[in-house]
C-alpha atoms as one frame of an Amber mdcrd trajectory, in Angstrom:
protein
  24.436  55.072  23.822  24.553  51.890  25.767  23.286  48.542  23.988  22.230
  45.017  25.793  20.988  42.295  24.703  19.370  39.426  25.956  17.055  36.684
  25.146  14.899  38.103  22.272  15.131  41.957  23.549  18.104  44.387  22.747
  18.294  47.738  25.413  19.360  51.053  23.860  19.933  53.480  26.551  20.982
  56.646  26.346  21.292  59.763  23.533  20.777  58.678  20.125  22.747  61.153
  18.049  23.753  59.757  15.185  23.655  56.330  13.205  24.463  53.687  15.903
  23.774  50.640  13.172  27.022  49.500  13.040  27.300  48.559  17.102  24.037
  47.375  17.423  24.415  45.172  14.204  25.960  42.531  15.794  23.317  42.652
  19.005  20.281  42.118  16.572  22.424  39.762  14.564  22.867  37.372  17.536
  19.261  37.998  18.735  18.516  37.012  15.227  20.334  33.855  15.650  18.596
  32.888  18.875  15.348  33.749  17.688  14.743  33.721  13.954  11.100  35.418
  14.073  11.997  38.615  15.187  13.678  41.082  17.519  12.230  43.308  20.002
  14.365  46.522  20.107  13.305  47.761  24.131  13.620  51.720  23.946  12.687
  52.805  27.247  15.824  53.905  27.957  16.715  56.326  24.902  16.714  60.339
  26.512  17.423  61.469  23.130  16.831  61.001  19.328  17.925  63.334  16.407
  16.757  62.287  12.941  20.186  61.164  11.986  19.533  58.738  15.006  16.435
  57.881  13.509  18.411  55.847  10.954  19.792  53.267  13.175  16.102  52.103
  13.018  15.996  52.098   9.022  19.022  49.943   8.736  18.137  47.813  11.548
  14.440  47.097   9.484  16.334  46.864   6.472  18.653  44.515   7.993  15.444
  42.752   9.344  13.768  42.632   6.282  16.438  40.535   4.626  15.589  37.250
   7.192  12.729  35.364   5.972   9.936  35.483   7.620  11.848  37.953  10.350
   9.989  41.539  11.878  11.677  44.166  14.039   8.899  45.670  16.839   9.912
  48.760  18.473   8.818  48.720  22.445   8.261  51.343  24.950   8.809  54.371
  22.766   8.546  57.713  24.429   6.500  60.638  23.444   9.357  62.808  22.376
  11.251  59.466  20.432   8.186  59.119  18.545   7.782  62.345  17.336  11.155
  62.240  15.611  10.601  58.789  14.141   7.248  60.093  13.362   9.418  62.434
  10.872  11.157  60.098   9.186   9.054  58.347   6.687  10.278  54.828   5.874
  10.824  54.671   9.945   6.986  55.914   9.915   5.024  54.041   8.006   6.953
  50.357   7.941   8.673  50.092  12.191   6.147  48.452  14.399   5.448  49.985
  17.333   4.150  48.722  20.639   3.911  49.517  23.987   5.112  46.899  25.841
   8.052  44.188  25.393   5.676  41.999  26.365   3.127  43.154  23.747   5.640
  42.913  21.208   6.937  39.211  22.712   2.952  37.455  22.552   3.042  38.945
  18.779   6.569  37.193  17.996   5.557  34.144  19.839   2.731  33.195  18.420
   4.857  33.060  15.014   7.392  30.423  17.164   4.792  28.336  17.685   3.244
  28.483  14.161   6.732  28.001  12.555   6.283  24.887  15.143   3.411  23.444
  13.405   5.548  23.215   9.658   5.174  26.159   8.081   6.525  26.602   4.805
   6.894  29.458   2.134   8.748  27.030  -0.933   6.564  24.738  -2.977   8.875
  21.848  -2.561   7.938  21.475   1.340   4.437  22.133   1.163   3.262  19.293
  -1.516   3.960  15.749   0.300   0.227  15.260  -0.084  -1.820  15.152  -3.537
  -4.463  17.452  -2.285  -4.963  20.588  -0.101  -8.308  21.935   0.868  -8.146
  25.566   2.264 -10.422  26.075   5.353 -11.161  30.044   6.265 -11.622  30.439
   9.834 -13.847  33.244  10.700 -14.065  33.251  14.229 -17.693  32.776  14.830
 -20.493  30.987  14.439 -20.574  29.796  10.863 -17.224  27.757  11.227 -18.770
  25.257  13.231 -20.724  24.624   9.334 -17.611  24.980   7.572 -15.688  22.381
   9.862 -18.805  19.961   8.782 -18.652  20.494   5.489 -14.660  20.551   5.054
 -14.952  16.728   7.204 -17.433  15.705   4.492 -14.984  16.726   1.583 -12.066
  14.886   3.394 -13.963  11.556   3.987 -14.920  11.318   0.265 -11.751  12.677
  -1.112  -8.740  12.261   0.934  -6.785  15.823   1.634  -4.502  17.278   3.999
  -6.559  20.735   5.084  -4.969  23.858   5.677  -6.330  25.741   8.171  -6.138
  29.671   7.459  -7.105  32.682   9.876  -6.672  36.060   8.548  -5.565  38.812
  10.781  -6.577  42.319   9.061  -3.976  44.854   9.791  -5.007  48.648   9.404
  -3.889  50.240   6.574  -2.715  53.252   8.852  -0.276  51.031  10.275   2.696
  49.061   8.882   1.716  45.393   7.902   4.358  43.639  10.523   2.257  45.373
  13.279   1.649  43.332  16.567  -2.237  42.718  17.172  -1.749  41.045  20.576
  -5.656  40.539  20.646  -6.343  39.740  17.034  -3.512  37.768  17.067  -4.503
  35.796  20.528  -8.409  35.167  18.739  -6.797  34.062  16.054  -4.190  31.599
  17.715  -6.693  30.053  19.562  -9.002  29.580  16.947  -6.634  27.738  15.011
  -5.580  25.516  17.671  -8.957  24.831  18.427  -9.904  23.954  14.351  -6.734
  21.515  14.601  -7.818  19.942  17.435 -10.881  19.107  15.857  -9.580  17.473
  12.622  -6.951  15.802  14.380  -9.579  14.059  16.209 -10.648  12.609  13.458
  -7.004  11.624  11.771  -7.524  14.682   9.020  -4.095  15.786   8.177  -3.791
  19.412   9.120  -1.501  22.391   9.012  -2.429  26.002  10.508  -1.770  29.005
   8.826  -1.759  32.939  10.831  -1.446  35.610   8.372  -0.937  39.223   8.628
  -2.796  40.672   5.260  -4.522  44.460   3.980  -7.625  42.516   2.909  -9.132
  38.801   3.159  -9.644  37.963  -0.637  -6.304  38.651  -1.158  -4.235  36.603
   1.698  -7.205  33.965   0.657  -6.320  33.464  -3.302  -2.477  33.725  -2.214
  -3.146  30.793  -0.090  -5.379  28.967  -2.069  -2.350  29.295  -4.799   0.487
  28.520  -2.666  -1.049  24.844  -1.712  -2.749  24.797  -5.513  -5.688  24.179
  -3.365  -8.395  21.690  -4.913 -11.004  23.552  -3.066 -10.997  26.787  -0.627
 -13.716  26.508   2.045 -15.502  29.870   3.469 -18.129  29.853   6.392 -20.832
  32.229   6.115 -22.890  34.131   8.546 -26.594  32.310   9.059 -27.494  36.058
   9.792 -26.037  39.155   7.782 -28.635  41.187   9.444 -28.405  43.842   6.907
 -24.101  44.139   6.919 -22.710  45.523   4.221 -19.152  45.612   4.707 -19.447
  41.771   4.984 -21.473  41.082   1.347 -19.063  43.362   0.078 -16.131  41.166
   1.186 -17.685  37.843   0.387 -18.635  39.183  -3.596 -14.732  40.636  -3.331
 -13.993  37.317  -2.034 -15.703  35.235  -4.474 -14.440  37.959  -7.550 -10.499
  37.228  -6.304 -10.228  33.299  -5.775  -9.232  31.190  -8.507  -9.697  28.134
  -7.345 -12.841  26.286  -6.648 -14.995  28.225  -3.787 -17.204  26.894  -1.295
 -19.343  29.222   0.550 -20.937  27.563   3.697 -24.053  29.023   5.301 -25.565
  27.343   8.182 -29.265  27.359   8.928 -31.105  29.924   9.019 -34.286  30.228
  11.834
Protein backbone atom coordinates (compact mmCIF):
# COMPACT_ATOMS: atom_id res chain seq x y z
CA UNK A 1 0.00 0.00 0.00
CA UNK A 2 1.37 3.29 -1.10
CA UNK A 3 0.02 6.59 0.70
CA UNK A 4 0.33 10.46 -0.64
CA UNK A 5 -0.82 13.23 0.42
CA UNK A 6 -1.33 16.51 -0.76
CA UNK A 7 -3.33 19.57 -0.35
CA UNK A 8 -6.65 18.32 1.17
CA UNK A 9 -6.51 14.69 -0.65
CA UNK A 10 -4.52 11.59 0.71
CA UNK A 11 -3.79 8.63 -2.30
CA UNK A 12 -3.95 5.00 -1.14
CA UNK A 13 -2.72 2.85 -3.84
CA UNK A 14 -2.34 -0.47 -3.88
CA UNK A 15 -3.67 -3.90 -1.83
CA UNK A 16 -5.34 -3.14 1.28
CA UNK A 17 -4.78 -6.22 3.42
CA UNK A 18 -4.81 -5.43 6.66
CA UNK A 19 -5.18 -2.32 9.09
CA UNK A 20 -2.96 0.39 7.46
CA UNK A 21 -4.22 3.16 10.28
CA UNK A 22 -1.17 3.54 11.83
CA UNK A 23 0.86 4.88 8.44
CA UNK A 24 -1.78 6.78 7.16
CA UNK A 25 -2.40 8.44 10.65
CA UNK A 26 0.04 10.86 10.30
CA UNK A 27 -1.07 11.70 6.38
CA UNK A 28 -4.71 12.58 7.56
CA UNK A 29 -3.23 14.16 10.64
CA UNK A 30 -1.27 16.73 8.58
CA UNK A 31 -4.13 17.05 6.03
CA UNK A 32 -6.07 17.75 9.12
CA UNK A 33 -3.78 20.46 10.03
CA UNK A 34 -3.90 22.16 6.65
CA UNK A 35 -7.44 21.89 6.35
CA UNK A 36 -9.49 21.60 9.51
CA UNK A 37 -12.98 20.76 7.72
CA UNK A 38 -12.21 17.60 6.41
CA UNK A 39 -10.13 15.13 4.44
CA UNK A 40 -10.77 13.58 1.22
CA UNK A 41 -9.29 10.02 1.29
CA UNK A 42 -8.81 9.53 -3.00
CA UNK A 43 -9.20 5.61 -3.49
CA UNK A 44 -8.87 5.15 -7.04
CA UNK A 45 -5.92 3.49 -6.73
CA UNK A 46 -6.72 0.59 -4.10
CA UNK A 47 -6.68 -3.11 -6.35
CA UNK A 48 -7.58 -4.76 -3.24
CA UNK A 49 -9.58 -4.64 0.08
CA UNK A 50 -10.12 -7.48 2.68
CA UNK A 51 -12.42 -6.63 5.59
CA UNK A 52 -9.54 -6.40 7.96
CA UNK A 53 -8.54 -3.55 5.45
CA UNK A 54 -11.81 -2.23 5.82
CA UNK A 55 -10.75 -0.99 9.27
CA UNK A 56 -8.21 1.48 8.28
CA UNK A 57 -11.43 3.39 7.27
CA UNK A 58 -13.14 2.93 10.86
CA UNK A 59 -10.20 4.33 12.67
CA UNK A 60 -9.54 6.93 10.20
CA UNK A 61 -13.60 8.17 10.84
CA UNK A 62 -13.07 7.63 14.32
CA UNK A 63 -10.00 9.58 14.27
CA UNK A 64 -12.09 12.15 12.19
CA UNK A 65 -14.82 12.26 14.37
CA UNK A 66 -12.76 13.51 17.27
CA UNK A 67 -11.99 17.19 15.27
CA UNK A 68 -14.78 19.49 15.68
CA UNK A 69 -16.65 20.18 13.12
CA UNK A 70 -14.20 17.70 10.88
CA UNK A 71 -15.80 14.81 8.09
CA UNK A 72 -13.81 12.16 6.25
CA UNK A 73 -15.41 11.64 2.38
CA UNK A 74 -14.31 8.62 0.67
CA UNK A 75 -13.68 9.37 -3.33
CA UNK A 76 -13.57 7.25 -6.32
CA UNK A 77 -14.42 3.94 -4.73
CA UNK A 78 -14.49 0.96 -6.99
CA UNK A 79 -17.18 -1.55 -7.43
CA UNK A 80 -15.36 -4.40 -5.82
CA UNK A 81 -13.93 -1.81 -2.70
CA UNK A 82 -17.41 -1.03 -2.07
CA UNK A 83 -18.75 -4.22 -1.75
CA UNK A 84 -16.38 -5.05 1.09
CA UNK A 85 -16.95 -1.76 2.89
CA UNK A 86 -20.49 -2.40 2.10
CA UNK A 87 -19.89 -5.43 4.71
CA UNK A 88 -18.65 -3.75 7.34
CA UNK A 89 -21.29 -1.90 9.16
CA UNK A 90 -19.98 1.15 11.05
CA UNK A 91 -17.82 1.67 7.59
CA UNK A 92 -21.49 1.30 5.94
CA UNK A 93 -23.74 3.31 7.31
CA UNK A 94 -21.47 6.45 8.81
CA UNK A 95 -18.16 6.84 5.65
CA UNK A 96 -19.30 9.25 3.02
CA UNK A 97 -18.98 8.26 -0.20
CA UNK A 98 -18.62 10.17 -3.43
CA UNK A 99 -17.61 9.85 -6.72
CA UNK A 100 -15.38 12.35 -7.44
CA UNK A 101 -12.50 14.28 -5.40
CA UNK A 102 -13.91 17.04 -6.74
CA UNK A 103 -17.45 16.16 -5.54
CA UNK A 104 -16.17 15.54 -2.26
CA UNK A 105 -13.83 19.03 -2.41
CA UNK A 106 -17.22 21.57 -3.41
CA UNK A 107 -18.89 19.66 -0.25
CA UNK A 108 -15.76 20.49 2.12
CA UNK A 109 -15.46 23.89 0.67
CA UNK A 110 -18.44 25.25 1.09
CA UNK A 111 -17.88 24.51 5.00
CA UNK A 112 -14.32 26.78 4.51
CA UNK A 113 -16.14 29.42 3.47
CA UNK A 114 -18.98 29.19 6.06
CA UNK A 115 -16.41 28.71 8.92
CA UNK A 116 -15.30 32.14 7.01
CA UNK A 117 -18.37 33.95 7.80
CA UNK A 118 -17.92 33.26 12.04
CA UNK A 119 -19.34 30.30 12.75
CA UNK A 120 -19.51 29.18 16.14
CA UNK A 121 -20.69 26.02 18.14
CA UNK A 122 -19.89 27.60 22.09
CA UNK A 123 -22.34 30.05 23.58
CA UNK A 124 -19.65 32.40 24.63
CA UNK A 125 -18.86 33.43 20.81
CA UNK A 126 -22.19 33.53 19.54
CA UNK A 127 -23.90 36.21 22.09
CA UNK A 128 -22.00 39.71 21.39
CA UNK A 129 -25.45 40.95 20.45
CA UNK A 130 -28.67 41.08 22.84
CA UNK A 131 -30.90 39.58 20.27
CA UNK A 132 -30.95 36.91 17.48
CA UNK A 133 -33.78 36.45 15.09
CA UNK A 134 -33.62 33.06 13.18
CA UNK A 135 -34.50 33.43 9.43
CA UNK A 136 -35.40 29.86 7.55
CA UNK A 137 -34.44 30.00 4.06
CA UNK A 138 -36.52 27.87 1.90
CA UNK A 139 -35.30 28.33 -1.39
CA UNK A 140 -38.25 29.65 -3.19
CA UNK A 141 -40.67 31.94 -3.53
CA UNK A 142 -42.00 32.69 -0.08
CA UNK A 143 -38.52 33.98 1.23
CA UNK A 144 -38.73 36.98 -0.67
CA UNK A 145 -41.97 37.55 2.26
CA UNK A 146 -39.93 36.32 4.95
CA UNK A 147 -36.87 38.69 4.10
CA UNK A 148 -39.75 41.58 4.39
CA UNK A 149 -41.03 40.64 7.33
CA UNK A 150 -37.61 39.67 9.20
CA UNK A 151 -36.42 43.69 7.89
CA UNK A 152 -39.60 44.89 9.62
CA UNK A 153 -38.72 43.03 12.98
CA UNK A 154 -35.08 44.39 12.78
CA UNK A 155 -36.04 48.10 12.19
CA UNK A 156 -38.37 48.09 15.25
CA UNK A 157 -36.28 45.92 17.42
CA UNK A 158 -32.67 45.92 16.77
CA UNK A 159 -31.17 42.13 16.16
CA UNK A 160 -28.37 40.51 14.59
CA UNK A 161 -30.32 37.74 12.16
CA UNK A 162 -29.12 34.44 11.60
CA UNK A 163 -29.62 33.21 8.46
CA UNK A 164 -30.33 29.27 8.41
CA UNK A 165 -30.69 26.85 5.27
CA UNK A 166 -31.35 23.33 5.97
CA UNK A 167 -29.86 20.69 3.82
CA UNK A 168 -32.00 17.30 4.32
CA UNK A 169 -29.75 14.37 4.13
CA UNK A 170 -31.41 10.87 3.36
CA UNK A 171 -31.78 8.75 6.03
CA UNK A 172 -30.26 5.85 3.81
CA UNK A 173 -27.15 7.64 3.86
CA UNK A 174 -24.73 8.74 6.62
CA UNK A 175 -25.46 12.39 7.86
CA UNK A 176 -21.75 13.83 6.81
CA UNK A 177 -22.79 12.94 3.19
CA UNK A 178 -21.70 15.44 0.38
CA UNK A 179 -24.87 16.95 -1.50
CA UNK A 180 -22.81 18.87 -4.07
CA UNK A 181 -26.22 20.22 -5.50
CA UNK A 182 -28.18 20.71 -2.32
CA UNK A 183 -25.31 22.01 -0.91
CA UNK A 184 -24.51 24.55 -4.03
CA UNK A 185 -28.66 25.79 -3.74
CA UNK A 186 -28.13 26.19 -0.49
CA UNK A 187 -24.73 28.21 -0.54
CA UNK A 188 -26.01 30.47 -2.85
CA UNK A 189 -29.07 31.12 -1.24
CA UNK A 190 -27.44 32.16 1.76
CA UNK A 191 -25.08 34.40 0.17
CA UNK A 192 -27.71 35.89 -1.64
CA UNK A 193 -30.08 36.45 1.88
CA UNK A 194 -26.75 38.16 3.31
CA UNK A 195 -26.34 40.26 0.64
CA UNK A 196 -29.62 41.54 1.09
CA UNK A 197 -29.50 42.45 4.83
CA UNK A 198 -26.17 43.71 4.55
CA UNK A 199 -27.54 46.19 2.25
CA UNK A 200 -29.39 47.50 4.63
CA UNK A 201 -26.63 47.46 7.71
CA UNK A 202 -28.68 44.28 9.41
CA UNK A 203 -26.09 42.37 11.24
CA UNK A 204 -25.99 38.90 9.79
CA UNK A 205 -24.42 35.51 10.16
CA UNK A 206 -25.20 32.39 7.75
CA UNK A 207 -25.74 29.13 8.93
CA UNK A 208 -25.52 25.56 6.35
CA UNK A 209 -26.63 22.61 8.17
CA UNK A 210 -26.62 19.03 7.42
CA UNK A 211 -29.88 17.63 9.50
CA UNK A 212 -32.53 14.18 9.28
CA UNK A 213 -35.46 16.60 9.47
CA UNK A 214 -36.16 20.56 9.41
CA UNK A 215 -38.02 21.03 12.82
CA UNK A 216 -35.33 19.57 14.41
CA UNK A 217 -31.99 21.45 12.99
CA UNK A 218 -34.69 24.53 13.34
CA UNK A 219 -35.42 24.35 17.36
CA UNK A 220 -31.55 23.39 17.76
CA UNK A 221 -30.85 26.63 16.16
CA UNK A 222 -33.39 28.65 17.47
CA UNK A 223 -31.81 27.35 21.02
CA UNK A 224 -28.27 27.74 20.29
CA UNK A 225 -28.71 31.75 19.57
CA UNK A 226 -31.77 31.70 22.39
CA UNK A 227 -33.46 33.20 19.47
CA UNK A 228 -36.15 36.01 20.35
CA UNK A 229 -38.04 34.99 17.34
CA UNK A 230 -37.54 32.15 14.50
CA UNK A 231 -38.88 33.33 11.12
CA UNK A 232 -40.42 30.63 8.50
CA UNK A 233 -41.61 31.57 4.87
CA UNK A 234 -44.52 29.82 3.65
CA UNK A 235 -45.69 28.71 0.31
CA UNK A 236 -48.54 31.34 -1.18
CA UNK A 237 -49.63 27.99 -2.92
CA UNK A 238 -49.60 24.43 -1.16
CA UNK A 239 -51.58 23.23 -4.03
CA UNK A 240 -52.80 20.30 -2.16
CA UNK A 241 -48.95 19.08 -0.63
CA UNK A 242 -49.00 17.12 2.07
CA UNK A 243 -45.61 16.32 2.94
CA UNK A 244 -45.18 20.14 3.33
CA UNK A 245 -48.37 20.81 6.00
CA UNK A 246 -47.05 17.92 7.61
CA UNK A 247 -43.63 19.55 8.13
CA UNK A 248 -44.85 23.01 8.92
CA UNK A 249 -47.52 21.44 11.92
CA UNK A 250 -44.11 19.22 12.85
CA UNK A 251 -42.41 22.43 12.60
CA UNK A 252 -44.62 24.52 14.58
CA UNK A 253 -45.14 21.24 17.31
CA UNK A 254 -40.97 21.24 17.79
CA UNK A 255 -39.92 25.06 18.18
CA UNK A 256 -39.80 26.55 21.44
CA UNK A 257 -39.29 29.76 20.81
CA UNK A 258 -41.56 32.31 19.37
CA UNK A 259 -42.65 31.24 15.59
CA UNK A 260 -43.43 33.31 12.77
CA UNK A 261 -44.97 31.74 9.84
CA UNK A 262 -44.88 34.07 6.72
CA UNK A 263 -47.27 33.52 3.82
CA UNK A 264 -47.22 35.82 0.97
CA UNK A 265 -50.25 36.70 -1.09
CA UNK A 266 -52.27 34.62 -2.36
CA UNK A 267 -54.05 35.36 -6.16
Amino acid sequence: MIVESYDDVVVLSGPLRSNFWETIHTAIQLTLKRHPTGVIVDCSGITELTNSGAETFQDAMMFVRDHDGARIVLAAVSEPVMEVLRHVPDVRSQLPVVNTVEEARLSLDLLVHEAEHGKKKKKETIRPFDRHIVAVISGDESDDQMFRVTEELVDTLPAKVILLCPVVVPRELPLTSPMPTQEARAASALEGGKSRLSARGVPCDIKLERTRDIPSILQDVALEYDAAHVIVGLASDLKGDEEYLKVLKQVIEKVKRPLVIVRGERS
